[in-house]
C-alpha positions as CSV (number, residue, x, y, z in Angstrom):
1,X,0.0,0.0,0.0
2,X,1.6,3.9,-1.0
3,X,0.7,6.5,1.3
4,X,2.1,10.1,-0.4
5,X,-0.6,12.8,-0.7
6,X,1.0,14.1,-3.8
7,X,-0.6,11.6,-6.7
8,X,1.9,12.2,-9.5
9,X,4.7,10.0,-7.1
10,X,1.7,7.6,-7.1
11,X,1.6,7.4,-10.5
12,X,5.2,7.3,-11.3
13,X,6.7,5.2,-8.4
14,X,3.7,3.0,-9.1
15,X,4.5,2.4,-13.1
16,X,8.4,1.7,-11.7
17,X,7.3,-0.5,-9.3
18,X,5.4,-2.1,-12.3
19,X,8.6,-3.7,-13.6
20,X,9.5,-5.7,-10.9
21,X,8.6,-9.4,-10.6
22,X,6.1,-10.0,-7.5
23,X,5.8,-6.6,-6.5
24,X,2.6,-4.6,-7.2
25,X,0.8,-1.4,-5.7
26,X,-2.5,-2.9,-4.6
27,X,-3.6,0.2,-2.5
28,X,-3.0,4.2,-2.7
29,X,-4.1,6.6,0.0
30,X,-3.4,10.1,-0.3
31,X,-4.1,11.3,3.6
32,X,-4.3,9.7,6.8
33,X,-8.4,9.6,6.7
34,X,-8.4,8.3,3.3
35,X,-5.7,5.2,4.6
36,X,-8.0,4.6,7.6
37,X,-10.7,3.7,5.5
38,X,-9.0,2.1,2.6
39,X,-7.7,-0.7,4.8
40,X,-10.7,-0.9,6.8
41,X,-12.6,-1.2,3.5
42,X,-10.3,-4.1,2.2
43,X,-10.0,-5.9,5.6
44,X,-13.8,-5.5,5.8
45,X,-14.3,-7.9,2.4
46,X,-15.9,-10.8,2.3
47,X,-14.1,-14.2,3.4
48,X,-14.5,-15.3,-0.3
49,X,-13.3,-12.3,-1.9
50,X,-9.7,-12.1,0.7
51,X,-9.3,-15.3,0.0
52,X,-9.6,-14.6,-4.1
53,X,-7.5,-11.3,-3.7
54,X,-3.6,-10.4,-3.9
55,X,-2.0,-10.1,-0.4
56,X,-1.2,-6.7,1.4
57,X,2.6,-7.2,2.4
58,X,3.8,-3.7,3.1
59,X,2.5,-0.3,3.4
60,X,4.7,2.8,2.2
61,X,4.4,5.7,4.2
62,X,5.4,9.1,3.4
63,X,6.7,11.7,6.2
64,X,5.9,14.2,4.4
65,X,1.8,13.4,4.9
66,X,0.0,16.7,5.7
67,X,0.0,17.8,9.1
68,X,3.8,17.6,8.3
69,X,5.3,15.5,10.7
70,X,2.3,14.7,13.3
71,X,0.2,13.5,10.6
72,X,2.6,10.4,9.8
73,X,4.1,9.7,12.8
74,X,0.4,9.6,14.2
75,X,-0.8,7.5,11.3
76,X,2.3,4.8,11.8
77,X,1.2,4.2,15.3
78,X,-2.2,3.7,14.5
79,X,-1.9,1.2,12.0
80,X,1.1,-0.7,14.0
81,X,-1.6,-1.3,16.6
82,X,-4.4,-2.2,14.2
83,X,-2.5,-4.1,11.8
84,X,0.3,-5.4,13.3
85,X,0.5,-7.9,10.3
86,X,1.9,-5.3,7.8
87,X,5.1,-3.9,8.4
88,X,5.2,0.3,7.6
89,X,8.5,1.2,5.5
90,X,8.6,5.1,5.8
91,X,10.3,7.6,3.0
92,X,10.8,11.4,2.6
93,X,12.7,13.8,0.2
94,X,15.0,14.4,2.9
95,X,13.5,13.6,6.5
96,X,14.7,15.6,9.5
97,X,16.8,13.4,12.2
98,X,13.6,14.5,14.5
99,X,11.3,13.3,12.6
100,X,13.0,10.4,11.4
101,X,13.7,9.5,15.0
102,X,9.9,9.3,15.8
103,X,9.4,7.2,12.7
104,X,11.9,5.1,14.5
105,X,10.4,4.8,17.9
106,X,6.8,4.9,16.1
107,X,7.1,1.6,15.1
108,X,8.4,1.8,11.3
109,X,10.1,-1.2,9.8
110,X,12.9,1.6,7.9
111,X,13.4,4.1,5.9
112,X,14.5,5.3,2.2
113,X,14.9,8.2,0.3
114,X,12.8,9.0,-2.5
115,X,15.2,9.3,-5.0
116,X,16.1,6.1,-4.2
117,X,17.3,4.2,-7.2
118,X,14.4,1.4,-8.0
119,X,17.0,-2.1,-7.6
120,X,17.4,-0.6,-3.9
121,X,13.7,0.3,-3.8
122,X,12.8,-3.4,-4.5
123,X,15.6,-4.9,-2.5
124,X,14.2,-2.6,1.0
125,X,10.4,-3.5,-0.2
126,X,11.0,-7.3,-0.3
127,X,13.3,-6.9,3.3
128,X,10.9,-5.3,5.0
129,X,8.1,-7.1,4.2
130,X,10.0,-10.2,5.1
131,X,10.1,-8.6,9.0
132,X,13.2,-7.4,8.3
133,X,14.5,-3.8,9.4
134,X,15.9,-1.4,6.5
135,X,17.3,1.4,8.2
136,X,20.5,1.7,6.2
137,X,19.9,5.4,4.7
138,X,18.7,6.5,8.0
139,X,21.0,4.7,10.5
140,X,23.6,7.7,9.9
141,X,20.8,10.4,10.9
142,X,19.9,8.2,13.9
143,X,23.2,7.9,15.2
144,X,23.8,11.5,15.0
145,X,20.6,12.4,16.6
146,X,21.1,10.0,19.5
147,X,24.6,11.5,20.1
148,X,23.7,14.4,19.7
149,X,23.9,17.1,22.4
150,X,21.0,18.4,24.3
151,X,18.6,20.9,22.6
152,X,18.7,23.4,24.7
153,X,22.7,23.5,23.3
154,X,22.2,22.6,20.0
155,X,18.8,24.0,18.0
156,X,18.7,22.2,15.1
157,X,15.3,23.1,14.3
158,X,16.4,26.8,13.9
159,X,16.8,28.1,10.5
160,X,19.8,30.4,9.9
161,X,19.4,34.0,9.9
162,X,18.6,34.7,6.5
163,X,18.9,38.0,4.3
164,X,16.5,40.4,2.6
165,X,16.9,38.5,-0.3
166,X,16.1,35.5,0.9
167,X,12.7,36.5,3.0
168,X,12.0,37.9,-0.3
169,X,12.5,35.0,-2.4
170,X,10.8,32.9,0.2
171,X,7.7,35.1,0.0
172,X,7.5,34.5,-3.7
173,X,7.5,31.0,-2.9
174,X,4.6,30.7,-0.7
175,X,2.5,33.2,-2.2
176,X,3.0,31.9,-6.0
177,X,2.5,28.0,-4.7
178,X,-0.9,29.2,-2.8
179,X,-2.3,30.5,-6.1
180,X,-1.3,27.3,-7.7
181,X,-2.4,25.3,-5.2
182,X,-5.8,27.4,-5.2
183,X,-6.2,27.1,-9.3
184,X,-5.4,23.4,-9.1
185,X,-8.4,22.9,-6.3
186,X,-10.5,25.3,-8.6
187,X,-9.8,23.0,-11.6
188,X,-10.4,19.7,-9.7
189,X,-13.8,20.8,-8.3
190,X,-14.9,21.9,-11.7
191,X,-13.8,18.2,-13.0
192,X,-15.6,16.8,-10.5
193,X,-18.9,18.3,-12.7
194,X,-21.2,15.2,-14.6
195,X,-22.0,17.9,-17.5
196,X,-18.7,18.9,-18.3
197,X,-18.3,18.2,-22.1
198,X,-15.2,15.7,-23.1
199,X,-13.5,19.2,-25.4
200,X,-14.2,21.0,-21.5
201,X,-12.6,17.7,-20.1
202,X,-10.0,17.9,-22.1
203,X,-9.0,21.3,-21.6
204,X,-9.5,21.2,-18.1
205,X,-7.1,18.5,-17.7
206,X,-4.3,19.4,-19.9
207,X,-4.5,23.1,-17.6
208,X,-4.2,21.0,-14.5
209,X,-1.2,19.2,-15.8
210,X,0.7,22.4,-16.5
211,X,-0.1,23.8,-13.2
212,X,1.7,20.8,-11.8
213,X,4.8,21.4,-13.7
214,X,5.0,24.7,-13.0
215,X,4.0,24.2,-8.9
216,X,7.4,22.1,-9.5
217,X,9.2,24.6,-11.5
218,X,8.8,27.4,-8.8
219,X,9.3,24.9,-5.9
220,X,12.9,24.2,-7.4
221,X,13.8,27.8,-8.8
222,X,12.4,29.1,-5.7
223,X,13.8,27.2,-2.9
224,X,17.0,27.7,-0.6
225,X,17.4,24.0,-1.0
226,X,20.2,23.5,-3.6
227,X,19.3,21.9,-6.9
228,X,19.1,18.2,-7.5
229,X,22.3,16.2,-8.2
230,X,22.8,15.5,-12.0
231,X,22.1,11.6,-11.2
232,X,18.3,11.3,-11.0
233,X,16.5,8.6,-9.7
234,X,14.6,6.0,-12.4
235,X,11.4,7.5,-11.2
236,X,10.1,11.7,-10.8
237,X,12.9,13.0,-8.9
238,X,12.7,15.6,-6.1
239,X,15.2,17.8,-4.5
240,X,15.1,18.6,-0.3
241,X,13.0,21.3,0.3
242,X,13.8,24.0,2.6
243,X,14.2,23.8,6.3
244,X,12.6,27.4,7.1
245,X,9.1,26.5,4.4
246,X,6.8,23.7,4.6
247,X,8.0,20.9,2.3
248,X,5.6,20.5,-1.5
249,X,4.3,17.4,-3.0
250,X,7.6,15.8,-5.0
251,X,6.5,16.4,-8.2
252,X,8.0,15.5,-11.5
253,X,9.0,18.1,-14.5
254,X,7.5,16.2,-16.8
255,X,3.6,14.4,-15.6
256,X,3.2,10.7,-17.0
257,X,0.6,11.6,-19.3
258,X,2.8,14.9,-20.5
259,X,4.0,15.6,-23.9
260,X,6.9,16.7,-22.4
261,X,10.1,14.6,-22.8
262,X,9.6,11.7,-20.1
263,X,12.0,10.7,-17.7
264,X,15.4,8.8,-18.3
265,X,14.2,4.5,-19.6
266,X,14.3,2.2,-16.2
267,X,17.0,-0.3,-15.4
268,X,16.2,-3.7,-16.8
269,X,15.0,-5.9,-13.8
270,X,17.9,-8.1,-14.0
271,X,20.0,-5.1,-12.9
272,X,19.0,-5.9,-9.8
273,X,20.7,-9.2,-9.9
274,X,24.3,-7.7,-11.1
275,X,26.9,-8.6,-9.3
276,X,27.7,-5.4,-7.1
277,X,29.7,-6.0,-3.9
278,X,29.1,-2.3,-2.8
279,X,25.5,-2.2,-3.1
280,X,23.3,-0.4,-0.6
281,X,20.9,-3.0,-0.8
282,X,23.3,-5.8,0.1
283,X,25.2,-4.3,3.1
284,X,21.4,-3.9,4.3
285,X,20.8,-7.2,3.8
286,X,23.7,-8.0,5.2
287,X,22.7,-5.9,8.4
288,X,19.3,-7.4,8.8
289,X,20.8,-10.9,8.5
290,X,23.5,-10.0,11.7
291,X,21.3,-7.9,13.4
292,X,18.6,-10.7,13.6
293,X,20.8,-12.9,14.8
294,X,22.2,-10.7,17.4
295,X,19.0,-10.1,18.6
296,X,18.7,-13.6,18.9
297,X,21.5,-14.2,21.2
298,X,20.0,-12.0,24.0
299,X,17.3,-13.7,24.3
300,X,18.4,-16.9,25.5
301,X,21.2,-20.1,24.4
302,X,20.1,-23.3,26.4
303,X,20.5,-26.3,24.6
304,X,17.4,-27.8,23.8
305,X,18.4,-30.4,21.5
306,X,19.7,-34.2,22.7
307,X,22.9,-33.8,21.1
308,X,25.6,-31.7,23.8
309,X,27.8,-29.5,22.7
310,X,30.9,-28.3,23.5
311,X,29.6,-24.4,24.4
312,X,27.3,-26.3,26.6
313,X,29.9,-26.2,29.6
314,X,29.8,-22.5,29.6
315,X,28.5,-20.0,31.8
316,X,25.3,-18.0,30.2
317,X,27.2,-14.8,30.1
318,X,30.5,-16.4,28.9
319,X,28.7,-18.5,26.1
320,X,26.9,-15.3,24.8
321,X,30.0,-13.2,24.6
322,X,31.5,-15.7,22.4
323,X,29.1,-16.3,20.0
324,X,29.0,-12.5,19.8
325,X,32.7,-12.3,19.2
326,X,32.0,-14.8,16.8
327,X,29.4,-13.0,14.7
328,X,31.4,-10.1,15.4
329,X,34.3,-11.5,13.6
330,X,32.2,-12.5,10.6
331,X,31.2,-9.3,9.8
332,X,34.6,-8.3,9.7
333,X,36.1,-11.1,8.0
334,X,33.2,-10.2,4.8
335,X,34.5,-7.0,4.9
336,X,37.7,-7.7,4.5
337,X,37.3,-10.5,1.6
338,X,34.8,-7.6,0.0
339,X,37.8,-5.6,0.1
340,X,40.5,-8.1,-0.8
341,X,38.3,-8.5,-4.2
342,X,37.9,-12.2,-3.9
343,X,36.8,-14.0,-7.3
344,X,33.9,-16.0,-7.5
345,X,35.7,-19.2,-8.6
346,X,38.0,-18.7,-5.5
347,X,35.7,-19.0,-2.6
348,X,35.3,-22.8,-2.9
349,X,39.4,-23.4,-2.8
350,X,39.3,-20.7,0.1
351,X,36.7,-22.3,2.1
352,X,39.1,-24.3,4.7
353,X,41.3,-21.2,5.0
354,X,38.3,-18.8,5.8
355,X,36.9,-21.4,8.6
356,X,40.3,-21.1,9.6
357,X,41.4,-17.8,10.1
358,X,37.3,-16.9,11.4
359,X,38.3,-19.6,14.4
360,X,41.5,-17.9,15.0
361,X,40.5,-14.5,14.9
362,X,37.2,-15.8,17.6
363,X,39.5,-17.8,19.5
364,X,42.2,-15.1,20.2
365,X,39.4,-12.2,20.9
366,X,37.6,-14.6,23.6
367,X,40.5,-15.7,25.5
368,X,43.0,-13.0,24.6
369,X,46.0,-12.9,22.3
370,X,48.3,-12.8,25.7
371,X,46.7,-14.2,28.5
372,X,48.1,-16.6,30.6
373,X,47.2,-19.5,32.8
374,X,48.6,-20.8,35.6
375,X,48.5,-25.2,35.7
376,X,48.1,-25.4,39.7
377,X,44.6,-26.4,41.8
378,X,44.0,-23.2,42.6
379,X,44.8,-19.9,41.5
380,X,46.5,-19.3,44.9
381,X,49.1,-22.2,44.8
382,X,52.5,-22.6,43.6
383,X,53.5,-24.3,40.7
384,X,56.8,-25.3,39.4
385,X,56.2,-24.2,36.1
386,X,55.9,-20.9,34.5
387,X,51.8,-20.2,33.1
388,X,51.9,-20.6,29.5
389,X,49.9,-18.5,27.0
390,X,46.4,-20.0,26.5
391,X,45.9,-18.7,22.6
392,X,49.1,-20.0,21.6
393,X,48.2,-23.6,23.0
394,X,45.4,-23.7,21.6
395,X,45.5,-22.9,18.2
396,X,48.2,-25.9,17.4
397,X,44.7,-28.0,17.8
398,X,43.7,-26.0,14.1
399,X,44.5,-30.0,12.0
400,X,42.0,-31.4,14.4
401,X,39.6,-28.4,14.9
402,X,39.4,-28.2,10.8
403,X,38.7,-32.5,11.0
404,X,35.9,-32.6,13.5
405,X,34.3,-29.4,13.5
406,X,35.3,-26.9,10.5
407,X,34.7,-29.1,7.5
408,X,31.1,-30.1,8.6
409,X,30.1,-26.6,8.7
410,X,27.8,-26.6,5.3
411,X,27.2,-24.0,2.4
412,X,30.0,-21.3,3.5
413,X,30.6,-20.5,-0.4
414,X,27.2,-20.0,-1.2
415,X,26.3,-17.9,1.9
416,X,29.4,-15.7,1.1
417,X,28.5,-15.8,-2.9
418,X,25.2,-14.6,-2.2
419,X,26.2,-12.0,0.0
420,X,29.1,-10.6,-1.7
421,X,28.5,-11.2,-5.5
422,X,24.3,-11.1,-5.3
423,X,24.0,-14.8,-6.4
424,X,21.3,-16.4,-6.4
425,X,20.5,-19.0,-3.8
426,X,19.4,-22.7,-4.1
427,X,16.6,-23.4,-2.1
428,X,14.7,-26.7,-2.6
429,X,15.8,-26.6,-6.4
430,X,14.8,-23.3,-6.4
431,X,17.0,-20.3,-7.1
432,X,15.7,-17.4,-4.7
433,X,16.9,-13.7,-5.3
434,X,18.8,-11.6,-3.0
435,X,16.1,-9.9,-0.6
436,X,13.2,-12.8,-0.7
437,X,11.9,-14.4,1.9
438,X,12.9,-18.3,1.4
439,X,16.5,-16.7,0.4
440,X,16.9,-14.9,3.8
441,X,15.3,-17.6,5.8
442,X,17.9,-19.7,4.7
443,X,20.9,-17.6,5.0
444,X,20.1,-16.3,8.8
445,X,19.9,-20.5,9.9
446,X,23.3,-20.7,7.9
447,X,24.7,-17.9,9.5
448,X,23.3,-19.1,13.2
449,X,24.7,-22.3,12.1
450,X,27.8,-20.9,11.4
451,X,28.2,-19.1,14.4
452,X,27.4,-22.3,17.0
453,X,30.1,-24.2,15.2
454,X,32.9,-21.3,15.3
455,X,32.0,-21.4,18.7
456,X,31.7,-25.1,19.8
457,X,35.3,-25.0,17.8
458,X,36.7,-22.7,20.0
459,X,35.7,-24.5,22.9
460,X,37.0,-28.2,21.6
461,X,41.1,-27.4,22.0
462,X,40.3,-26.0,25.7
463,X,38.3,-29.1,26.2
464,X,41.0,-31.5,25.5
465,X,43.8,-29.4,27.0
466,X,42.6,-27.7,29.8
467,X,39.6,-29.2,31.0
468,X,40.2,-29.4,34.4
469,X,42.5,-26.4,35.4
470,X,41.1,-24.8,38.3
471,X,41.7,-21.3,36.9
472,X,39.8,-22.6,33.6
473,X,37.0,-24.0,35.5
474,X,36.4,-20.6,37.7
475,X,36.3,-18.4,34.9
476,X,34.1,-19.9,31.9
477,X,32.5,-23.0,33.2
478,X,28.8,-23.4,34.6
479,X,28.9,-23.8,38.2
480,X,27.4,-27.0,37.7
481,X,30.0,-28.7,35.7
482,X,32.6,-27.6,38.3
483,X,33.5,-31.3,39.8
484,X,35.7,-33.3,37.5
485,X,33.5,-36.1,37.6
486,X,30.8,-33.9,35.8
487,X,33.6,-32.8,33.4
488,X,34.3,-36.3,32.3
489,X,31.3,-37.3,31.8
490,X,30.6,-34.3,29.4
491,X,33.8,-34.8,27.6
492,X,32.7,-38.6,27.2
493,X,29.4,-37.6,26.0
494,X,31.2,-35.7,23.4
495,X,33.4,-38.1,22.4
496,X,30.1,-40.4,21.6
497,X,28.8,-37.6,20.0
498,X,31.5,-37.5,17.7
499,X,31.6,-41.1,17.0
500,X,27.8,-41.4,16.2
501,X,28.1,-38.1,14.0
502,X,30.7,-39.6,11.9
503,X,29.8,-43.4,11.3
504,X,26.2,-42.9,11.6
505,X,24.3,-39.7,11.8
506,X,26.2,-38.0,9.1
507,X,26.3,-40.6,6.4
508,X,22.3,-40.9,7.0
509,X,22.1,-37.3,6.0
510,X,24.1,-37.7,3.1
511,X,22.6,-40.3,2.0
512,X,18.9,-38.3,2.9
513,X,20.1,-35.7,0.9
514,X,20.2,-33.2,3.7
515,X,22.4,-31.1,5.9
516,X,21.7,-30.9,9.7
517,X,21.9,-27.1,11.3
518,X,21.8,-25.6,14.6
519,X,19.7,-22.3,15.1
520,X,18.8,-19.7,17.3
521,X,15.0,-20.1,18.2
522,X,13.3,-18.1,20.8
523,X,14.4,-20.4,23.9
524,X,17.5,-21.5,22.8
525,X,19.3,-23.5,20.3
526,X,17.2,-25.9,18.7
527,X,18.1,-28.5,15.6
528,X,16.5,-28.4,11.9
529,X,17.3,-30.0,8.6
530,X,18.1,-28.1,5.6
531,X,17.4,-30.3,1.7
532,X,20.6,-30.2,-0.7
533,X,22.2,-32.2,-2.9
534,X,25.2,-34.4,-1.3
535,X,25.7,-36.9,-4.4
536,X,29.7,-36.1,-4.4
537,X,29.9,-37.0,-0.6
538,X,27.8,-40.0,-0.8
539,X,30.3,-41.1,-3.7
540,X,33.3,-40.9,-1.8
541,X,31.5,-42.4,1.5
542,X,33.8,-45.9,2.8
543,X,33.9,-48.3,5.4
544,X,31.3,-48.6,8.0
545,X,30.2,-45.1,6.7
546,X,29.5,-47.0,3.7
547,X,27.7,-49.7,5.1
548,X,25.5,-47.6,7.1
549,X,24.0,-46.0,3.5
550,X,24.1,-49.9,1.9
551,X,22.0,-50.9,5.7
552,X,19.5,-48.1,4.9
553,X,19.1,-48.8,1.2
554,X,18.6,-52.8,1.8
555,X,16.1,-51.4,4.5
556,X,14.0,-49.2,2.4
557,X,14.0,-52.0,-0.2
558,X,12.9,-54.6,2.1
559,X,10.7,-53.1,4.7
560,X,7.7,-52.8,1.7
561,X,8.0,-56.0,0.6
562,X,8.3,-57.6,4.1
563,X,5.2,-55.1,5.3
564,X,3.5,-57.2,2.5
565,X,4.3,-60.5,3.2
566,X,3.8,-60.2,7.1
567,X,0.0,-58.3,5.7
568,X,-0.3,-61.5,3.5
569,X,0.6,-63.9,6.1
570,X,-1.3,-62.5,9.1
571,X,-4.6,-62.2,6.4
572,X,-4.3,-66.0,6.2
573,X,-3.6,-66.5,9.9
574,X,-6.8,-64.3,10.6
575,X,-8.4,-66.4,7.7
576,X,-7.7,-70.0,9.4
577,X,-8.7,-68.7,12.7
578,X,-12.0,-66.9,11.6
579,X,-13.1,-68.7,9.0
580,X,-11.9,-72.6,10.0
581,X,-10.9,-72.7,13.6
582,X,-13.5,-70.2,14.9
583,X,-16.4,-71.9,12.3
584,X,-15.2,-75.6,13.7
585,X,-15.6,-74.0,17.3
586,X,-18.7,-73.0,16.5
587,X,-20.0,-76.4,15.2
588,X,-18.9,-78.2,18.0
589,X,-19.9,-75.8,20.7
590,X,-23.5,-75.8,18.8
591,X,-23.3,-79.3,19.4
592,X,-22.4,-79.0,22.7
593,X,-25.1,-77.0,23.1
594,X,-27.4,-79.2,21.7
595,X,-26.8,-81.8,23.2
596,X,-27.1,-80.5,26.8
597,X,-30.5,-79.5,25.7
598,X,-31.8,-82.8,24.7
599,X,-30.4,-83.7,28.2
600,X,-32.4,-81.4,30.0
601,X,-35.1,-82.4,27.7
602,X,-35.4,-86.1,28.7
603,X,-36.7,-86.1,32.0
604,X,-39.0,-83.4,31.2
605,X,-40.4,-86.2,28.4
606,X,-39.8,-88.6,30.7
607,X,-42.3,-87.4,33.4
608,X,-44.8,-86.6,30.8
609,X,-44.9,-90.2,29.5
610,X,-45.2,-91.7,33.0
611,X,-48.4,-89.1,33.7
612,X,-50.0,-90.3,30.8
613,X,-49.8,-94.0,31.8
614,X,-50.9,-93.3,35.0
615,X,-54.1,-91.9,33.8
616,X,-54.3,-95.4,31.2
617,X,-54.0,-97.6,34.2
618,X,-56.9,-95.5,36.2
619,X,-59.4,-95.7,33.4
């Protein structure tokens, strides 16, 4: 839905809009009233009719609503309480940080420029209404206005004293944009006649149409603002207005339906799809992606899966902090292959080197490239040795780390190709664009994924080399994995772990065609299953790995037929009981039956027979 009271950025945002796949203007509003009862009238439809219709994803909002300021901020709360559903992406010539800020804490999903090119327009459209935030063109105002100093020191809201020429020129403004604006409301009420003539029509229309271009024409000339930039958006540009005069409808030069020269020819969808490491859109994709997932790790990291895990012996605090440093180090390891100019073709050979320096770089941050740790039973006690450096012992575990943990960590070259080079991503057999939905579902449960490994690798070396130093235990373990009876016994559930993973569990999902993945869910860390194709790994599967897949295929080829033949079998078992067993029963215990009736019969007889000699022998 598109909220902007001036209806020539309707019309042309609307026709760009046009050209992307999956994306439509269902609804236009031009004021807060008339967006009230638009959705109340298509939320009021029948069941058959919502059912028949297209969905309402995403409602655009423009700051710039009349009452300026109070008139959109108002309107976004309303409808985040009423329809909580639809996510509100706001936009503005050139919103100020105020404003912007109570956008913000009014409930709005982002924010974007109009002049906006249309790739990023799409790209923060498809975000957003995937309950993503898109807040990358307005994150710089936010910051600045949150670290700002206090009013009464700084008024930003104050223009600059201005000259006589400039009060003059101002004046102009206002007074020649009221008589447009009255001649334009003069025209549309005489439109608005049912016995105006089509020549009348005609007339009237073309009149309005210059009016509009020249409202524009003396908005620009007019204005303190400085002119546009010579790179103009895809769709009718507009320039800032000025700070000391209310802001006017962004209208183009040119109207659609103008004889004038239109604007410049759109991008080509596909443009949207070029490779462009730099992209706005990206690094906000990018953003949402890590800033989901962050958000995720505050709210909460038990294990609630039956499989333990090495960060499963830290403290709450302690295990958060490292899966921060570890998502933390992501970030900057993109950055710095974004920078390094990495070639597609290059990300596959690279992948056991980028595992590898994103553990090192986690595992010096967490523990500290120069921290030491004494070997005695308590902290207190002397020890004939000299502490050793904990990061430096550690990291000469990187051959195993790499074995065990690294190299099961799926789908790192496609989660960096699709971030860095805007490929396309595979999900279910289905190639998903940068920005959908099934494309960033995906690639946040890769990324949590990615993150709970890096983390359970940093964890493994200490594990194995300093599981039971006192020092160790007092300052990352859980209080109740203190004893080293409780510490065996999770490293021996590990170990089991480890050795079900690799001779069974993992060559069942190979040969399922799936990958395993652990992700962040509301409560904790939870397991799911993720389809791809793994016909290379089952190829090169061997020994008892091997046997496992054989086991499973020989059981999925005999459990049907066995199912039958036990189903064929028991029908004759149940056949000879019912029909020859239970009918032989039958006849015997009907003869049984019988019989011990004739025997109560007989005396009965019996009786009767002597009763009638009796009488005989009397006559």
């Amino acid at each position: 839905m598109l909220i902007d009271s001036d209806p020539q950025f309707r019309r042309g945002f609307s026709a760009c809009l046009a050209e992307a796949a999956s994306i439509q203007v269902v609804l236009e509003a031009d004021s807060d009233q008339s967006a009230r009862r638009v959705l109340q009238q298509w939320f009021s439809q029948p069941g058959e009719d919502a059912a028949s219709r297209i969905t309402l994803d995403v409602i655009l909002l423009s700051l710039e609503l009349p009452p300026l300021g109070s008139g959109a901020i108002g309107l976004c709360q309303e409808l985040g309480r009423q329809y909580p559903q639809l996510p509100i992406l706001t936009m503005s010539d050139a919103a100020p940080p105020e404003l912007l800020t109570a956008a913000f804490q009014a409930g709005a999903m982002g924010y974007c420029r109009k002049d906006t090119v249309i790739a990023d327009w799409v790209a923060a459209l498809r975000q957003v209404a995937a309950g993503y935030p898109y807040w990358v063109q307005g994150m710089g105002t936010l910051a600045q206005t949150r670290f700002a100093p206090p009013v009464s020191a700084v008024s930003p809201v104050t223009p600059p004293r201005s000259g006589p020429l400039t009060l003059l020129r101002r004046n102009i403004r206002q007074s020649g944009l009221a008589q447009i604006e009255t001649t334009i409301a003069q025209i549309d009420a005489q439109l608005k006649s049912p016995y105006l003539s089509a020549l009348d029509y005609l007339f009237l229309t073309g009149r309005r149409r210059e009016l509009i271009a020249a409202r524009w024409c003396v908005d620009r000339l007019l204005s303190s603002a400085p002119a546009s930039s010579p790179s103009s958006p895809p769709f009718p540009p507009s320039s800032p207005p000025s700070p000391s005069s209310p802001p006017s409808p962004s209208s183009p030069p040119f109207p659609p339906s103008s004889p004038s020269p239109p604007p410049p020819p759109l991008p080509p969808p596909a443009a949207a799809l070029t490779p462009q490491p730099e992209s706005t859109a990206i690094r906000s994709i990018q953003a949402a992606l890590f800033d989901a997932t962050f958000a995720k790790l505050q709210l909460g990291l038990r294990n609630l899966t039956d499989l333990p895990l090495e960060i499963d012996i830290l403290r709450s605090d302690r295990k958060q902090d490292l899966l921060t440093i570890a998502l933390r180090q992501l970030e900057e390891l993109l950055a710095e292959l974004r920078f390094s100019e990495i070639d597609l073709a290059q990300l596959t050979s690279k992948r056991a080197l980028i595992l590898e320096d994103l553990w090192q770089a986690t595992t010096i941050e967490f523990f500290g490239r120069y921290t030491t740790l004494p070997l005695g039973d308590s902290p207190t006690d002397p020890v004939n040795q000299q502490p050793i450096e904990i990061v430096e012992v550690l990291l000469q575990d990187r051959a195993i780390v790499q074995t065990e943990i690294l190299s099961k960590i799926p789908m790192l070259p496609e989660f960096i190709a699709h971030l860095l080079f805007q490929v396309p991503l595979q999900v279910d057999e289905t190639s998903y664009a940068v920005g959908t939905v099934e494309a960033m579902s995906r690639m946040e449960a890769l990324l949590q994924n990615l993150i709970i490994q890096i983390g359970n690798a940093v964890l493994q070396p200490l594990l194995n080399r300093f599981g039971n130093v006192v020092a160790v235990k007092q300052n990352f373990y859980d209080r109740r994995l203190l004893s080293t009876r409780e510490i065996e016994r999770f490293r021996n559930n590990l170990s089991w772990r480890y050795r079900m993973q690799r001779y069974f569990k993992e060559p069942t999902a190979i040969f399922e065609s799936r990958y395993n993945l652990l992700v962040l869910a509301d409560l904790g860390i939870v397991k799911t299953s993720i389809y791809a194709p793994r016909n290379q790994e089952l190829d090169e599967l061997t020994g008892l790995s091997l046997a496992v897949t054989i086991a499973l295929e020989a059981r999925d080829a005999l459990t049907p037929r066995l199912r039958s033949a036990v189903s064929y079998v028991g029908s004759g078992v149940v056949y000879v009981l019912t029909e020859v067993i239970g009918r032989g029963i039958g006849l015997i215990g009907r003869g049984i039956i019988k019989g011990i009736g004739n025997v109560m019969q007989e005396p009965k007889f019996s009786r009767e027979q002597q009763s009638k000699r009796g009488y005989g022998s009397r006559e």
